[in-house]
N, C-alpha and C positions, 0 to 999 in steps of 0.2 A: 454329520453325526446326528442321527435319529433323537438320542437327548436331550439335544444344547436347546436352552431357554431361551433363546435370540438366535436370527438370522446374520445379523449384523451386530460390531461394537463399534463406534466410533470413539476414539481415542482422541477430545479435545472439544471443546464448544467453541471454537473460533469460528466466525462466517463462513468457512469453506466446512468445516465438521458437520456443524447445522444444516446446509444445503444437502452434502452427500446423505444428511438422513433422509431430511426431506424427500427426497427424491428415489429412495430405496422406500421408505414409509408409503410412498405414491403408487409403488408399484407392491404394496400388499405385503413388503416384510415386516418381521419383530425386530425394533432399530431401536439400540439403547444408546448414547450418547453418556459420555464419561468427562467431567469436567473438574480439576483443582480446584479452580475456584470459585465465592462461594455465589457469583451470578455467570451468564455463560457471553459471548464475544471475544473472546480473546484479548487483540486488543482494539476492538472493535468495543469497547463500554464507555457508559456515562456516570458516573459517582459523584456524591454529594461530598465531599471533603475536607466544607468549610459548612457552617450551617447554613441552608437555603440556598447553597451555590451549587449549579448540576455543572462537575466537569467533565468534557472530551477529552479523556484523559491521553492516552495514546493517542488512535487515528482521529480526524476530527470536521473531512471534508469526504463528498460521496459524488462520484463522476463514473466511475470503470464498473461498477455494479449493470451486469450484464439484462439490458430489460427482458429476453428472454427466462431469466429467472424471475424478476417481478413477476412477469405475466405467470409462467410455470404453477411457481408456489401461493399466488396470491397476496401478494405480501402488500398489496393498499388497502385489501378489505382483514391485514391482520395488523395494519396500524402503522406500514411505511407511508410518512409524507413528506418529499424533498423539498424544500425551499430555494428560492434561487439566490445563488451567489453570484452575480453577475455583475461586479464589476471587483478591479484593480488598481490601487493605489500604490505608486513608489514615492514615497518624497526622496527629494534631494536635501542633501546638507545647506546648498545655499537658500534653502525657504521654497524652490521652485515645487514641482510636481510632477509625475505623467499617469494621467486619468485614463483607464478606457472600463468602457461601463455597455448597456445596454442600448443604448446609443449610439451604432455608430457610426452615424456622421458626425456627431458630438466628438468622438474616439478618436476619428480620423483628424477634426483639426486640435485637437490637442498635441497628435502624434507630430501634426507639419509646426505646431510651435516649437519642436526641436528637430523636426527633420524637413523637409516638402517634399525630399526624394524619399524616406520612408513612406509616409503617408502615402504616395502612389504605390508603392510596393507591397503595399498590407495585404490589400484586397488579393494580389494577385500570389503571395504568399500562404493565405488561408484556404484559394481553394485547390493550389497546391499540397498542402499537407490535409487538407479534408479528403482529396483524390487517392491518398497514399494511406492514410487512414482507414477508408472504406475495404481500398485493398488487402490492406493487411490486418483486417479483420477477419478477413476467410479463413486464418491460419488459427484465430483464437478458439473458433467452436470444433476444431478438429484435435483427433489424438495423434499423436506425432507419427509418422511412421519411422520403421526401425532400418536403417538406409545398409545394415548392417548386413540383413536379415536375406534368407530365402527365398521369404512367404509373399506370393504372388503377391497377397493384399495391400503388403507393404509397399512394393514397385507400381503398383496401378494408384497407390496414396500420395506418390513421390510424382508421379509421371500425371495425375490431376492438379497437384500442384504448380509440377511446369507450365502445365497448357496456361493453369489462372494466371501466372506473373508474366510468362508471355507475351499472352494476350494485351499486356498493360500499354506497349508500344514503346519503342527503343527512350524516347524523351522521359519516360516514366519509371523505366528498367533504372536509367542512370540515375534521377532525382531518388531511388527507394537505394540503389548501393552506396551512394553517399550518405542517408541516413543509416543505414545498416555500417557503417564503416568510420565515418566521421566523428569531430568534437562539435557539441555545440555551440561552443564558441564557431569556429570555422565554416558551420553550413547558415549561421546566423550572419555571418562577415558578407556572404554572398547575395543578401538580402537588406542586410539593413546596415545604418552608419552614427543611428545614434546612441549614447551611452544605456541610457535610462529603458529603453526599448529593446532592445540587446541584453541585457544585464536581466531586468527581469524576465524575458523571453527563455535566457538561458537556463534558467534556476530550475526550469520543468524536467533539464537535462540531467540535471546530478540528485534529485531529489532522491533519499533515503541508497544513493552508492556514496564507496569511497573515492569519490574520482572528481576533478576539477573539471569548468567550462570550456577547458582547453586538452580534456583528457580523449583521445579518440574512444568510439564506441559510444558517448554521452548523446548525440544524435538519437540513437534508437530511443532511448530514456525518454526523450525529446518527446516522440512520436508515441511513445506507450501512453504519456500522459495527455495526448491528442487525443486517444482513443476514447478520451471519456464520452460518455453520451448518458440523456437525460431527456427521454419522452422522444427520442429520433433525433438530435440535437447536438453534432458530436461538439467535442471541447465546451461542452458543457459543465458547469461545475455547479453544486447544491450542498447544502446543508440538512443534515435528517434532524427532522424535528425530535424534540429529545436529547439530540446530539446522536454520535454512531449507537451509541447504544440501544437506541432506537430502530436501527437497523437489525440486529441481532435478537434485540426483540419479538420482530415483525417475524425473522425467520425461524425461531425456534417455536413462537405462539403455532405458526405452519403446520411444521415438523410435527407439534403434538396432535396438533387438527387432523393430521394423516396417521397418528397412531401410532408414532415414536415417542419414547419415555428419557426425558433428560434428568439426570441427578447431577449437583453439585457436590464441592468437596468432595468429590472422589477419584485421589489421584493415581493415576497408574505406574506403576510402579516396574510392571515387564509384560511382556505378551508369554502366555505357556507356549512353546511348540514341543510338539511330539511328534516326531518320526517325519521331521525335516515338514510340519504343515501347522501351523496358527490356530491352535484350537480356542483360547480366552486371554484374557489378562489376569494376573494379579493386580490388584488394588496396594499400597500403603499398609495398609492397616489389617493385609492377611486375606482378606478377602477371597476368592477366586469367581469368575463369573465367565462363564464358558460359549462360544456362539461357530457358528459354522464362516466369519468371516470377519476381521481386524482389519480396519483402516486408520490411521495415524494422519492425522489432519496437524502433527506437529510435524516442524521443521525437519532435511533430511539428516542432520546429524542425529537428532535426538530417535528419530526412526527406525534410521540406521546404525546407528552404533552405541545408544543408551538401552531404548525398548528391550533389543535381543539382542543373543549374544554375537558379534562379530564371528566371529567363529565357523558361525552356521551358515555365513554369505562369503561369496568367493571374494576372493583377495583382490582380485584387478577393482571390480564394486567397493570394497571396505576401502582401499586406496582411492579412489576418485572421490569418494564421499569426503574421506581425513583433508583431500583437497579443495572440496568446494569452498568456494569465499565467500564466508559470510559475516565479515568485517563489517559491526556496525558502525555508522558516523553520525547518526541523529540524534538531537536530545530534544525537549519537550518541555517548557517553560508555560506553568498555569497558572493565571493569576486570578483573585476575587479583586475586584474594586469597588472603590465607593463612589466613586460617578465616573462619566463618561473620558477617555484620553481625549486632549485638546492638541490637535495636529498645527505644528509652527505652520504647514501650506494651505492648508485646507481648516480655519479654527470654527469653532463650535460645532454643534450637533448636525447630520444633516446622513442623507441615503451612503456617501462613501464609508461612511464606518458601517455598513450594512455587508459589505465587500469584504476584498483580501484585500491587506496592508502589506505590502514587497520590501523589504530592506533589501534592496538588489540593484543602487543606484549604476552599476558599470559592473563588465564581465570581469574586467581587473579585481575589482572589490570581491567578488565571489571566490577569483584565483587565488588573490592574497588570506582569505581567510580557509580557503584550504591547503595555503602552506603552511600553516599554524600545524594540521592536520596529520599535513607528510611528516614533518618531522617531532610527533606523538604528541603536539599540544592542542588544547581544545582553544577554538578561536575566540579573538581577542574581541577582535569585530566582524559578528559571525553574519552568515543569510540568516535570514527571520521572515515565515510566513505567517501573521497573525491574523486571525479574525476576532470577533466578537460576537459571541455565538449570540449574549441574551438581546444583541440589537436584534438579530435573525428572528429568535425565536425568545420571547419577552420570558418566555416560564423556566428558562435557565440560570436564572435569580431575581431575589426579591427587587418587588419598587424601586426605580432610582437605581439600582446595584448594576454590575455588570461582571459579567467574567470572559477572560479574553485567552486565548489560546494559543499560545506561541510554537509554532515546527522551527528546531534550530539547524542549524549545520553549521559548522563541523564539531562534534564530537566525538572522539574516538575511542572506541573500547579500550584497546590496549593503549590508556595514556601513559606518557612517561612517569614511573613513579606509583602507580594505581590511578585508582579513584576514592578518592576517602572524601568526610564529608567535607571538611574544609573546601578542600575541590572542587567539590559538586555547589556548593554555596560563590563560592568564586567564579564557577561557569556560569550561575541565577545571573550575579551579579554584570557579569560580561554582556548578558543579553539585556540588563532592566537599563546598562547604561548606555547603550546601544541604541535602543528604544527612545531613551531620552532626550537625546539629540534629537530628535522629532516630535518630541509629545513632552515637554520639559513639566505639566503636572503630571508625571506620572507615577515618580518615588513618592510622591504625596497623597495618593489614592490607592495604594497597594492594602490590603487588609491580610493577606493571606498569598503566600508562593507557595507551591511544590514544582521542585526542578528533580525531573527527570532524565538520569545518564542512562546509555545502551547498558551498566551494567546492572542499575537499576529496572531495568525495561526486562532484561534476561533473570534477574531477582524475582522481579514481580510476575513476569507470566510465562517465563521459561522461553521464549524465543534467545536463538543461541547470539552471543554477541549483541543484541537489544537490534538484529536488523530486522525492519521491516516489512524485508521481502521476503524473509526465508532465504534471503542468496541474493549476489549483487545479480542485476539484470545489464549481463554483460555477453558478448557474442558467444564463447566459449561456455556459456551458462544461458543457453536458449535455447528450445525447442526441442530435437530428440537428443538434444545435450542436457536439459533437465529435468534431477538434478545429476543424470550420470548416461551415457553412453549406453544403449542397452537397455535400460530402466526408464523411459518416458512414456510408459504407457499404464502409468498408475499400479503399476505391481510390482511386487519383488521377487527374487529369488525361493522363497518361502511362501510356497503356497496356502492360499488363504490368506495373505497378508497385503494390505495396498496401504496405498500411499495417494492422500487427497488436500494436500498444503498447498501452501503460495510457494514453498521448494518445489513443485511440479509445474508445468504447463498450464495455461500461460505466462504464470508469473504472479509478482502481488499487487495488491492496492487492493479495495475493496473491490473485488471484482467477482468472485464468487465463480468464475467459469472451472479451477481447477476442482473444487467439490462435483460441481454438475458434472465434468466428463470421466473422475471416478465413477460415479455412481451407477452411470452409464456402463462403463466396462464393469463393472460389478453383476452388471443384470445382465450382460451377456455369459456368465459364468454356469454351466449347467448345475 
């Protein structure tokens, strides 16, 4: 339409909205970005919520952030700087530890003080999954093809594909269907034998599903969280200075530097379509703002079946979607303190509080706190990945202070009973005393909680269920299956209308690829 004041609306400032601007912005369109709340990330932000304390509210670690996009958009000369997080701390209940840091030969005889037969197996473990990672990277900067479909394009996408996995060779074919098929508990069994090793190892595997260490399918999870990479580096893991919100930052500062216009508090309320094609939004507040093309960089339920009307998308679609699973089970425990935690195995100050702290002594412990889970209660004694962001990064609170950032599991959206606050205060508590068993001053240095449930997290920024992903990252929800049969190729049914979430390909975590390869299919659009 000759009229419309924009090229483009994106519907959502979350890291993936931001990128698809950017990136339609780079190739010369009018890109408005549409945001509820009243900074943009999603949940990708940094808030001050105690005074002088900057929290990671939501996400709070950066690995899958694809460096073709760094490089792309620019984003170090717009104020991304990752920090290293490089190493990992589990203590055990009995005082012990298992350390692996930057270091590793350091790594490795910490590993043989609980195993000798691990410690030989490390090395040849990691370039194992480095080998399989590399692999199946190829599949992340691609759009899915449609296996359903006619369209030569899609058989020569399906039949490049085979040749790449292939090629891998039969010892390589089997090691990548075991993780495609497997629990991590089980493909972990086949490699290692000690608790602490194992137990943390696995925790990569269920991070933000509902599924235990022993759940098949948890493998893939395993290897998605391989994929991280940081300067060419895979399983790399950093901190954004700032905290995430720093990332968001970087890319929206971008976005504008190329000519796209972000507003906040402006939330969208429905997409217009007329005559079965996606002409603007309505806003809240009455508004109407009109463009020649709508992307929805929120979740596919909210996309699909809030935005517009059901009605106007065929039934087999509006059914797959009522099915996707997006059962969240994470919660979010942020504390301010007044000095430093003092670990029972590792005391006083020193570079491992600079790291991740793993509450994930044995895969048992991870299982047992997700049977809490299965049967609707939030665990007693939950996993706990904690960092300390202001050790990382000194300007995320004052002198002396600290603020420390806890990802929990298991918490379940649908708990028995609701979630009221009592509840939600009683899950703080499950975690602060969980924690203490290893850091016994720690109820003593608390200044300030907020504990965040999945139905808090869906309160607060509209992600459905409070998951993380957009959609558990499960077989049946991967590739030209997300988030539907048909629909993995960033559009819908309703022309003018796509779809640029962590519910599309390749998935979530900060990783920003599903924004890039809408944007892409956007500008193939005549």
């Amino acid at each position: 339409m000759t009229n419309n004041k924009y090229d483009a609306i994106i519907i959502g400032g979350g890291h993936n909205g931001l990128i698809t601007a950017a990136y339609l912005a780079k190739a010369g369109k009018k890109v408005l970005v549409l945001e509820k709340r009243y900074l943009v990330g999603g949940a990708s932000v940094t808030e001050e919520l105690y005074p002088g304390f900057k929290f990671t509210v939501f996400s709070y670690v950066v690995s899958l952030l694809r460096p073709d996009i760094v490089r792309d958009l620019q984003l170090s000369r717009h104020g991304l700087t990752v920090l290293p997080l490089e190493s990992t701390l589990t203590p055990l209940t009995n005082g012990d530890y298992l350390y692996r840091d930057g270091d590793h030969y350091r790594s490795l005889r910490d590993i043989a003080r609980h195993s000798e037969r691990d410690a030989g197996a490390y090395d040849e473990y990691g370039r194992n999954m480095y080998f399989m990672a590399k692999a199946v990277k190829y599949i992340l900067s691609m759009v899915p093809p449609d296996p359903t479909t006619l369209n030569p394009k899609d058989w020569l996408s399906l039949l490049d594909m085979a040749r790449h996995f292939l090629n891998l060779g039969e010892e390589q074919l089997f090691l990548l269907a075991k993780l495609m098929t497997m629990s991590a508990a089980d493909f972990l069994d086949q490699w290692f034998e000690s608790d602490p090793l194992k137990g943390t190892m696995s925790a990569s595997g269920i991070i933000g599903t509902y599924l235990g260490p022993r759940s098949p399918g948890t493998a893939y999870v395993l290897l998605h969280h391989y994929m991280g990479e940081i300067d060419g580096a895979f399983r790399a893991w950093g901190f954004a200075k700032g905290g995430t919100g720093g990332i968001a930052d970087a890319i929206a500062r971008s976005a504008e530097a190329l000519g796209a216009e972000i507003r906040c508090n402006a939330p969208v309320a429905q997409v217009i379509v007329k005559n079965g094609r996606a002409v603007g939004v309505a806003l809240e507040n009455g508004d109407e703002i009109y463009a020649d093309a709508i992307a929805s960089s929120l979740d596919p339920k909210l996309t699909f079946l809030k935005l517009v009307d059901p009605n106007q998308l065929p039934a087999d679609l509006v059914d797959s979607i009522r099915k996707f699973n997006v059962r969240g089970s994470s919660g979010k425990v942020n504390l301010a303190l007044d000095a430093l935690p003092d670990l029972t195995c590792m005391p006083g100050p020193g570079r491992h509080l600079a790291g991740a702290i793993s509450i994930s002594p044995s895969i048992d412990y991870i299982e047992r706190a997700f049977d809490d889970a299965k049967y609707g209660e939030f665990s007693k004694r939950p996993y706990i990945d904690c960092i300390l962001p202001s050790v990382i990064d000194p300007g995320m609170a004052p002198p002396g202070k600290h603020v420390m950032s806890c990802f929990v599991q298991y918490a379940p959206y649908e708990l028995n009973g609701g979630w009221t606050d009592a509840k939600r205060e009683a899950f703080g508590d499950a975690v602060v005393d969980t924690l203490s068993q290893y850091m016994p001053n720690l109820k003593n240095i608390i200044l300030h909680r907020q504990v965040l449930t999945p139905l808090d997290i869906e309160n607060m920024i509209g992600i459905s269920q409070g998951n993380i992903f957009h959609g558990e990252l499960s077989l049946s929800q991967l590739f030209f299956l997300r988030p539907a049969a048909g629909w993995a190729k960033y559009r819908t049914p309703i022309k003018g209308y796509w779809q640029c979430g962590s519910g599309t390909h390749p998935g979530g975590g900060i990783m920003g690829a599903p924004g890039q390869l809408a944007a892409f299919e956007m500008l193939k659009e005549k």
